[in-house]
C-alpha positions as CSV (number, residue, x, y, z in Angstrom):
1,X,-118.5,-95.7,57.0
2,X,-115.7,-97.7,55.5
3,X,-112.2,-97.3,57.9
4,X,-110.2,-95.0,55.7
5,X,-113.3,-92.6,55.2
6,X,-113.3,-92.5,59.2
7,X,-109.9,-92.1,59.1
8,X,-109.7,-89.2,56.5
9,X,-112.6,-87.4,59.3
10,X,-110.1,-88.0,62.2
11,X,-107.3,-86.3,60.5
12,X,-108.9,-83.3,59.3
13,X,-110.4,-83.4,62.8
14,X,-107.3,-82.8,64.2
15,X,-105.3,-80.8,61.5
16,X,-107.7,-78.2,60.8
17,X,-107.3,-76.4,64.4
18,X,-103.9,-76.2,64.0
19,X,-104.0,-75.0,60.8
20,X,-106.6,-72.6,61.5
21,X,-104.1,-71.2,64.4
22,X,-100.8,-71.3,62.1
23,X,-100.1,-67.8,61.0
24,X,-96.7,-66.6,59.0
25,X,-94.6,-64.0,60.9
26,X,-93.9,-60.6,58.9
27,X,-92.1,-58.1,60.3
28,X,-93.7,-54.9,61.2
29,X,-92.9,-51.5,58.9
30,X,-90.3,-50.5,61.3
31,X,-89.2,-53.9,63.4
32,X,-85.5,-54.2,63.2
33,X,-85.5,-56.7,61.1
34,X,-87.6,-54.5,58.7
35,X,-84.9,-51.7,59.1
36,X,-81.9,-53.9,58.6
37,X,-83.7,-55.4,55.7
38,X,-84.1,-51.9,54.0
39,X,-80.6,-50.8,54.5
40,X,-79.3,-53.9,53.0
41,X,-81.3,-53.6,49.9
42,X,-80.3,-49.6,49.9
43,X,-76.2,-50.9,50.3
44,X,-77.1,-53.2,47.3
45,X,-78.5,-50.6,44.8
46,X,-76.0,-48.3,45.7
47,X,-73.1,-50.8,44.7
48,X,-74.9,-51.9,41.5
49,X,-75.3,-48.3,40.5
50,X,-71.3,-47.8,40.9
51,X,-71.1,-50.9,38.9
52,X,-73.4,-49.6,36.3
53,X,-71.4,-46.3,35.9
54,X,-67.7,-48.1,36.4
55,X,-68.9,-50.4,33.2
56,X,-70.4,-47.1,31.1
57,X,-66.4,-45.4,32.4
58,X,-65.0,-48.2,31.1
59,X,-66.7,-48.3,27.4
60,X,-65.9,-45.0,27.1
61,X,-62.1,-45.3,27.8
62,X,-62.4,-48.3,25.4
63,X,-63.4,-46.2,22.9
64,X,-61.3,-43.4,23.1
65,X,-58.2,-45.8,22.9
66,X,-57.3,-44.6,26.7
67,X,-57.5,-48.6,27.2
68,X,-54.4,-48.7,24.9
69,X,-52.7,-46.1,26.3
70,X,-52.4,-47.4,29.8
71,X,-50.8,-50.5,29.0
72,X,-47.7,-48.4,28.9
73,X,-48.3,-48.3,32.6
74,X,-47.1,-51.8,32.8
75,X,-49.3,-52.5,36.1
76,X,-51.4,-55.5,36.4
77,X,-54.2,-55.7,34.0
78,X,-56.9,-55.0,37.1
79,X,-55.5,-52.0,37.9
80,X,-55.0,-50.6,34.4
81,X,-58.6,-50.9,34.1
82,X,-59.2,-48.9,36.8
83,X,-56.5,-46.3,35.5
84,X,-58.4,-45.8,32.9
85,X,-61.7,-45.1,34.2
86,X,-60.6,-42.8,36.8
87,X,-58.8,-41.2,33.7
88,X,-62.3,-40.6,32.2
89,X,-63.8,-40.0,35.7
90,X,-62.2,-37.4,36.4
91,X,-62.4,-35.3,33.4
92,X,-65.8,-35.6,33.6
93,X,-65.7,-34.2,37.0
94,X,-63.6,-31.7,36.1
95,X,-65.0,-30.5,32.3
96,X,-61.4,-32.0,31.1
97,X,-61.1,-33.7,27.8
98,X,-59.8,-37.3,28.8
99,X,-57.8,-37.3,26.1
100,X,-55.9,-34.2,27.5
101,X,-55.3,-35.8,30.6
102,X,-54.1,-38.8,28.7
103,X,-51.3,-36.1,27.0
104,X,-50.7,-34.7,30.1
105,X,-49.6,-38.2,30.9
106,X,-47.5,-39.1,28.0
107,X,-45.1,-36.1,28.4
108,X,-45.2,-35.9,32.0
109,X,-44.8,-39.6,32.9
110,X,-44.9,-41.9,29.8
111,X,-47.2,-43.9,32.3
112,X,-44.6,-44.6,34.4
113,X,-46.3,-44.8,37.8
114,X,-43.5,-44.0,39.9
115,X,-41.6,-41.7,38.0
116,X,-39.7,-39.0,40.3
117,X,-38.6,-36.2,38.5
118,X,-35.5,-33.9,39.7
119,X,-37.4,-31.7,41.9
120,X,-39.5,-34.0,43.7
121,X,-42.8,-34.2,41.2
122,X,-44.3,-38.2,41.3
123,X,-46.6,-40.5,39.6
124,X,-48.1,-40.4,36.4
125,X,-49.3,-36.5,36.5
126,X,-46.0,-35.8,38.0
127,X,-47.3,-33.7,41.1
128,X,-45.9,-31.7,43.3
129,X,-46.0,-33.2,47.5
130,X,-47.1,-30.1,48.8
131,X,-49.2,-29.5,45.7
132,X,-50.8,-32.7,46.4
133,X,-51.3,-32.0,50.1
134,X,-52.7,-28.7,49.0
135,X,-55.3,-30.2,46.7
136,X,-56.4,-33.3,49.1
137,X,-57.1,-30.8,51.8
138,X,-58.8,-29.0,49.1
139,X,-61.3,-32.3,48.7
140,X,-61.9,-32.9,52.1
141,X,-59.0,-35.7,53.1
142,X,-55.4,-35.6,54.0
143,X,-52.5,-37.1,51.8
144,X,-51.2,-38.6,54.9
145,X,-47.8,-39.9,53.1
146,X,-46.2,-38.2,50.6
147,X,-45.4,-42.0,48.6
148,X,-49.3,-42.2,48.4
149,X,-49.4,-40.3,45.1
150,X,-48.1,-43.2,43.7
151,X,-51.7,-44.7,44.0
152,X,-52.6,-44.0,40.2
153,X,-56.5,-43.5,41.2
154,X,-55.0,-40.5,43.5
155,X,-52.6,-39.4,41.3
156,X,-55.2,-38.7,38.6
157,X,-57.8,-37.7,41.1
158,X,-55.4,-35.0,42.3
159,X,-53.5,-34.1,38.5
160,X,-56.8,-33.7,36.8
161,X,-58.4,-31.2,39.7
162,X,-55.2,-29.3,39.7
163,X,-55.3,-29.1,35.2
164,X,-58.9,-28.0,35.6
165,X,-58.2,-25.5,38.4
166,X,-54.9,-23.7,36.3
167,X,-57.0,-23.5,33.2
168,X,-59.6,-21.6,35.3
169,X,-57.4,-19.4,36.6
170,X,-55.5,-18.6,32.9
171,X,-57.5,-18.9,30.6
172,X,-56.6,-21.2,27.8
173,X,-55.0,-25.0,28.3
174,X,-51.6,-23.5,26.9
175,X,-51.3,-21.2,29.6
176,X,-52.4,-23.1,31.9
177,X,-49.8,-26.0,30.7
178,X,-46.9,-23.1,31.6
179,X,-47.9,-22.8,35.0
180,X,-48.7,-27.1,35.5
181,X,-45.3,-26.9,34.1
182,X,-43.4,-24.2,36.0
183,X,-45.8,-23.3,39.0
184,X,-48.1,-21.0,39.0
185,X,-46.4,-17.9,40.6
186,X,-43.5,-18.7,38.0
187,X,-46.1,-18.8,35.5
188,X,-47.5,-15.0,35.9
189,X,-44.0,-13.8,35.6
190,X,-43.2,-16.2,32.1
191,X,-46.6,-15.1,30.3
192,X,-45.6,-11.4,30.9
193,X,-43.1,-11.0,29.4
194,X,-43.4,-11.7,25.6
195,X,-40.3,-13.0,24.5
196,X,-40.3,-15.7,27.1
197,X,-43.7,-16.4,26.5
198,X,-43.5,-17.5,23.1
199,X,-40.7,-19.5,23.8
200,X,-42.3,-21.6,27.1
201,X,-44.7,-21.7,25.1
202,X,-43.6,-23.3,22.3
203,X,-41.6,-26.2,24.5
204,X,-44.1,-27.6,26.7
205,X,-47.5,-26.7,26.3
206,X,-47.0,-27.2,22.8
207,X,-46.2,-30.5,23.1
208,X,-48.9,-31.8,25.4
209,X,-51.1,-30.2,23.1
210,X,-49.1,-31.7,19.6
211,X,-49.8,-35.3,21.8
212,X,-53.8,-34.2,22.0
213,X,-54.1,-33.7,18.7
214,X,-52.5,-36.7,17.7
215,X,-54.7,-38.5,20.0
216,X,-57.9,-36.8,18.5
217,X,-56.7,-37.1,14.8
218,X,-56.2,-41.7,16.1
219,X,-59.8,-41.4,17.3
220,X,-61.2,-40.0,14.5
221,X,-59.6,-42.3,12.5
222,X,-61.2,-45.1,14.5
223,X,-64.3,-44.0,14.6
224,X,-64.0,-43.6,10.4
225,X,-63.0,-47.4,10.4
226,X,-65.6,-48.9,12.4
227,X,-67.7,-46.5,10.7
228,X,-66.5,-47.9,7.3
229,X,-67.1,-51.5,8.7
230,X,-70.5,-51.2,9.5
231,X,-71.7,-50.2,5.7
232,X,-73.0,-53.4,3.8
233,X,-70.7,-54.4,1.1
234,X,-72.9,-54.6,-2.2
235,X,-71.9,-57.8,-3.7
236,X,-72.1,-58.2,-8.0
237,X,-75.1,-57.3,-9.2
């Protein structure tokens, strides 16, 4: 036998018992490393899911020009974006048009985010403190500090639940806009009386709802445009 034949036999002499006895370690079903393992991957799902639906939010703001109307905002560009998908958030979670939020907005704020008005209403929905401590217990959390509704996210969170819960309670968005406006109690007294009806109502519910409109009539006229953009131009024929 020549010597690297005999030398070849040697080896696998020696290397096949150890190979033979080398086994790869897995983790049983429910090792902790196997646990851990599973939660991670669970954690990681969960946060591409948010990021799935944050993107889709997003698009949709895009597309009803709620994008646009933040800028007015004048916060940094990262946190306009995520004014505007909590803007479309939560109308969603609340059965709101986003685009009545977004006139609710214009006439109570102008998007300033820490607007103060004369009786004590702040941020960009203008609400109430104790109407914002009211609704946070409400959702399960405290305010805490009465400056923290000038966290846009919150502001919105809190503005659109209270919108949604007023038009439940009266019927119509213009009736509801009297009591968003002047309270609710002050509300019952205003809508029944007619006189003072029509005129509240004339002031301003109807012009959050004159800015909705005009925010609906812009949309359509976008969509008509890219509409118009997508048909092929026939060239000479």
């Amino acid at each position: 036998m020549k010597g690297w034949a005999a030398a070849l036999v040697v080896l696998g002499s020696m290397v096949g018992p150890v190979a033979g006895a080398f086994q790869p370690y897995f983790p049983g079903e429910k090792s902790p490393e196997m646990v851990e393992l599973r939660a991670r991957l669970a954690e990681r799902a969960v946060q591409l899911e948010k990021m799935e639906e944050e993107a889709a939010l997003y698009a949709e703001a895009e597309a009803l020009g709620i994008t646009t109307a933040v800028q007015a905002s004048q916060l940094p560009e990262r946190q306009q974006r995520r004014l505007a998908t909590a803007i479309v958030r939560e109308a969603r979670n609340n059965g709101l048009d986003p685009l009545l939020v977004v006139a609710v907005i214009h006439c109570e704020s102008s998007f300033n985010n820490y607007a103060v008005s004369h009786v004590g209403a702040m941020g960009l929905m203008q609400v109430m403190p104790d109407t914002g401590s009211y609704l946070a217990d409400k959702a399960g959390f405290k305010l805490q500090r009465h400056s923290n509704l000038f966290d846009s996210e919150l502001n919105i969170e809190l503005g659109t639940a209270y919108l949604a819960n007023l038009i439940a309670r009266f019927g119509t968005p213009e009736r509801a806009l009297v009591a968003y406006n002047a309270g609710p109690t002050q509300a019952r007294k205003i809508l029944a009386q007619s006189g003072t009806r029509e005129r509240f109502l004339a002031g301003y519910p109807a012009k959050v709802m004159r800015e909705f409109r005009n925010l609906k009539a812009q949309r359509s006229r976008e969509l008509t445009r890219r509409e118009a953009q997508k048909k092929p131009v026939n060239g000479p024929g």
